[in-house]
C-alpha positions in Angstrom: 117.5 101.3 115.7 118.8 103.9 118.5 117.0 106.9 119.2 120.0 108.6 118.1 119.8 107.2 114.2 115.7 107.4 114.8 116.6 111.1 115.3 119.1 111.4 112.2 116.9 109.7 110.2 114.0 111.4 111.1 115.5 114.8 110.1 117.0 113.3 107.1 113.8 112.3 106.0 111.4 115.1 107.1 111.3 116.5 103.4 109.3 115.5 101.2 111.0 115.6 97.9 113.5 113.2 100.2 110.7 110.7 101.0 109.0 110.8 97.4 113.0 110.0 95.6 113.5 107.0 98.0 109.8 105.6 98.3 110.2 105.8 93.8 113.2 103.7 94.0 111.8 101.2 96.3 109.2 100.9 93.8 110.8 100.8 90.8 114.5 99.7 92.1 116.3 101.8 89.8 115.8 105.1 87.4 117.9 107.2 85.6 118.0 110.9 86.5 115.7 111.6 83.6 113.1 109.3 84.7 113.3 110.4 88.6 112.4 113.8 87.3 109.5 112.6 85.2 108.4 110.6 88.4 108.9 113.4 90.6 107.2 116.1 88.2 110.3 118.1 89.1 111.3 121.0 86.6 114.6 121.5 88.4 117.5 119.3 88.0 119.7 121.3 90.5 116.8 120.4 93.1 116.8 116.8 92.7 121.2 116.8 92.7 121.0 118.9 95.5 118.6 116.2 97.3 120.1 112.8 95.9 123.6 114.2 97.4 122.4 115.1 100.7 120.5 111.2 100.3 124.3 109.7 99.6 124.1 107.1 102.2 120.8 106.0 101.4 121.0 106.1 97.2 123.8 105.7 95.0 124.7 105.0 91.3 124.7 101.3 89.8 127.4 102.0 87.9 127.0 98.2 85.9 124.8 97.2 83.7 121.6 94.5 85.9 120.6 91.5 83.4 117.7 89.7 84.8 116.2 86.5 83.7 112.1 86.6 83.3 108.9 84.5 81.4 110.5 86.9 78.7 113.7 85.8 78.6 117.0 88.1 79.9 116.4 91.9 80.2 119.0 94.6 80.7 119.0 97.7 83.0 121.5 99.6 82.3 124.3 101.6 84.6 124.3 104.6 85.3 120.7 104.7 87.5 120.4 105.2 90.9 119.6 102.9 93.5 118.9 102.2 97.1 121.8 101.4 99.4 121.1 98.7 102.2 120.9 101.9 104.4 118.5 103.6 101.6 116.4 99.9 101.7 116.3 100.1 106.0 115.1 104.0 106.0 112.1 103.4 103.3 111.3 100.1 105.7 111.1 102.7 108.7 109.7 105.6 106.5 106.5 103.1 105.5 105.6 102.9 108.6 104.6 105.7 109.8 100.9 106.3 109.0 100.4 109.1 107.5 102.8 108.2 104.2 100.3 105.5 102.6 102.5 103.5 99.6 102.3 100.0 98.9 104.8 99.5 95.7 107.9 99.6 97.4 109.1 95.9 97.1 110.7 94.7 100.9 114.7 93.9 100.6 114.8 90.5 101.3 
């Protein structure tokens, strides 16, 4: 990565409502609106718009329904939840590393 999108990333990311929204979705892969605020403990849903638009690159709507086949059988997630972006997936691989953040959920995009 060049110093220049070190430097865009960096003050992207220096908030930490910003950090907490991507580092949740690495760890869950998607949530609803609803349940980001839960996860969050956010009482504002004009906050976490405000911050999920400024994150547009990074996080975005799956707008079709996910069907996934488990020991279970097939599940669905539905549409309509956000998720990382390839650029979202990159930016919580750089944000992990720095040591102060401690977070070992997020799941690697392989």
């Amino acid at each position: 990565m060049s110093d220049d999108r070190l430097a865009e990333l960096h003050e992207l990311l220096k908030n930490p409502i910003r950090q907490k929204i991507l580092l949740k979705l690495g760890e869950y892969d998607r949530l609803s609106f609803e349940d980001l605020m839960k996860e969050l403990k956010m009482d504002n849903p004009q906050e976490l718009h405000s911050q999920l638009e400024i994150l547009s690159d990074l996080v975005t709507k799956a707008e079709d329904d996910e069907y996934l086949l488990n020991e279970q059988g097939v599940s669905k997630r539905p549409g309509g939840q956000y998720v990382l972006t390839e650029k979202g997936h990159n930016a919580v691989d750089e944000l992990i590393f720095f040591p102060e953040i401690k977070f070992d959920n997020y799941k690697k995009n392989t």
